[in-house]
N, C-alpha and C positions, 0 to 999 in steps of 0.2 A: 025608826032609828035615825038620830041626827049623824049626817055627813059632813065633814069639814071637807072645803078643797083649798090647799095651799099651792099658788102656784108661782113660781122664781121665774122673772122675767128681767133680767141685765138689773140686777138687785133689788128688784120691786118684787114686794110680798104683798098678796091682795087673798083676801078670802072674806065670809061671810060677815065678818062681828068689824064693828067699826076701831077696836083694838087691834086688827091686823091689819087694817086698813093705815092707821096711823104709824103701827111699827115700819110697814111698807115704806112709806113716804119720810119716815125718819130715816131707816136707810141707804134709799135712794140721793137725800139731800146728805150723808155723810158720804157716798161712794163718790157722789159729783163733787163735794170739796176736794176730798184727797186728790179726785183726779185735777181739779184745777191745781190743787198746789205742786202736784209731780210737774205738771206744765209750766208753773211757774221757774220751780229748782231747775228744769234743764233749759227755760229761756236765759235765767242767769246767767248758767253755763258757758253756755252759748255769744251771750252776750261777754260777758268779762272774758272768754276766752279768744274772741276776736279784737278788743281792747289791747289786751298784750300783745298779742301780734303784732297791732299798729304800732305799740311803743318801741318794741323792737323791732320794727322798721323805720322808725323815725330817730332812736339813738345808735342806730347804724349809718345810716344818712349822717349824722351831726358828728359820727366819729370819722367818717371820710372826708366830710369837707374841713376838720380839726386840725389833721394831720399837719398841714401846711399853717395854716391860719392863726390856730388856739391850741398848740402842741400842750398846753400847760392844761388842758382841759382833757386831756384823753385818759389818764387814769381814772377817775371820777364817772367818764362818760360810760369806760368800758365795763367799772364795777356798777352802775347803773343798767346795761345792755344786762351784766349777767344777771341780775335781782331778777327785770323783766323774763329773761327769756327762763329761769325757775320759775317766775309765776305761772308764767305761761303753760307749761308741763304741766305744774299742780293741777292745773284748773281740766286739763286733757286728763291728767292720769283719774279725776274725780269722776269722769264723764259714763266710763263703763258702767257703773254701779247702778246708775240712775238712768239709763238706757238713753243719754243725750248724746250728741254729735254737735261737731263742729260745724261751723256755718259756711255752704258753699260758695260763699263768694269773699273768701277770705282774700283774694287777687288784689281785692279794692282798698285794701286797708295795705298791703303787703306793697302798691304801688301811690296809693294817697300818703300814706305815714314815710316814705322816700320822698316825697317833694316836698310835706312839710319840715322832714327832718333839714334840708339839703335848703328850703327858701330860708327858714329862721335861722341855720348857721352861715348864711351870707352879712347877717347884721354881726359875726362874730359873738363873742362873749355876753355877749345882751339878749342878744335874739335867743341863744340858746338857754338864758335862765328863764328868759320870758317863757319860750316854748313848753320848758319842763315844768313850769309853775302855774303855767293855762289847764296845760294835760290836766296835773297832780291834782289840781283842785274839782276838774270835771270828773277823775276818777272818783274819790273821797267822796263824791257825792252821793255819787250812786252803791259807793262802798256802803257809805250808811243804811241807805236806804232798805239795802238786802241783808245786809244784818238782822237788821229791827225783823224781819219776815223770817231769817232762817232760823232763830234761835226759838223759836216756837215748833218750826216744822223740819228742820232740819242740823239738829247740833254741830255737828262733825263739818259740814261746809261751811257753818257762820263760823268755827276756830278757824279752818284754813284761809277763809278773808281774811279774820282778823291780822294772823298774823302774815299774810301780801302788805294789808292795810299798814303796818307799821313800818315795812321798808318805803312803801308810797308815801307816806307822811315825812319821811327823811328826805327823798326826793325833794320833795314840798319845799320844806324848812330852808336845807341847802341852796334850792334856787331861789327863793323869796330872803333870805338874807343875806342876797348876791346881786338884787337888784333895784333899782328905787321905781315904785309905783306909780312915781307921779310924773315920768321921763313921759316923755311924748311918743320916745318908739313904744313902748308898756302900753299903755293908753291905746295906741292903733292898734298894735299887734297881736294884745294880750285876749283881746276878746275876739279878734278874726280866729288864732288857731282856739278858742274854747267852742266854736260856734263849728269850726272845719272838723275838731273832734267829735263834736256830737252827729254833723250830719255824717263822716263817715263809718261811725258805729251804728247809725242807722241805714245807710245803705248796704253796709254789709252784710248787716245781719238781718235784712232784707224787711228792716219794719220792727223787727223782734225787740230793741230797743226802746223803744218809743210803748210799744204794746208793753214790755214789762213795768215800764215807770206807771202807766195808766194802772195795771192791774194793783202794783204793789201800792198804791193808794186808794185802793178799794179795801183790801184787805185788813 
């Protein structure tokens, strides 16, 4: 009497005949994608939703130092703080589903995106288009990038980007045809805060930035 033994070890199927063998190992390398890509949807998360944080720490800075300085710029700045700080919730309320959490060191972004708000509205009216036109494009970038990835493995969060990614792009627009690119404060400034954004969405989010951009170009 021939005996089969099937036996399930953290989704590996192994038994006698080299077709179980292979279903085995087919399984195994489908259960380790999903699980990389679940890790990927909640470093996004994670990442974009300490992103907005900064912003909304940074066009809060740029609305207190306004008050006095570019009073003509706070309506603009404060329907801006509100897009941000809806993105920001989107991307929290999206978190439950997907078993992700925020990044504990949100402090760093909540007191980095204050100084950059608060140094770039010292240059006034400039400094502030510059600032929001450095972010907007460092965002957009990585907007793309998670797109192209979720609309494969996750539908429902690549619409919710997309439609963040529309107000970000009006951000964009608005400050980039508010300011001339070839000024000399643009030229220093503009690549200091694109270079201050990046490293403090990497410190925040304690690396998880950086690891996501590497993965999503494996993918």
């Amino acid at each position: 009497m021939f005996v089969r033994r099937i036996e399930r070890n953290r989704g590996f199927i192994s038994c006698g005949t080299p077709h179980c063998r292979a279903l085995g190992q087919n399984l195994h390398a489908m259960e380790t994608s999903a699980d990389r890509n679940t890790l990927l949807i909640q470093r996004i998360l994670r990442v974009n939703h300490a992103g907005e944080h900064g912003a909304v720490s940074i066009y809060s800075a740029q609305i207190a130092r306004a008050q006095k300085a570019n009073p003509e710029l706070i309506p603009w700045l404060t329907e801006t703080l509100e897009h941000e700080k809806t993105h920001r919730a989107m991307f929290l309320e999206a978190m439950p589903s997907r078993a992700a959490k925020p990044c504990r060191a949100l402090q760093v972004w909540s007191i980095g995106g204050m100084i950059l708000g608060s140094v770039t509205a010292l240059f006034g009216r400039a400094g502030v288009m510059i600032c929001t036109a450095a972010v907007e494009r460092t965002v957009h970038k990585h907007l793309v990038e998670q797109i192209g990835f979720l609309v494969r493995h996750d539908p429902e969060l690549a619409d919710i980007i997309r439609s963040i990614q529309v107000e970000e792009d009006q951000h964009l627009q608005y400050a980039a045809q508010r300011l001339d690119p070839n000024s000399g404060l643009a030229k220093l400034v503009g690549p200091i805060v694109a270079v201050a954004t990046e490293l403090l969405i990497l410190i925040s989010t304690r690396g998880d930035s950086r690891k996501l951009k590497m993965d999503l170009e494996q993918v």
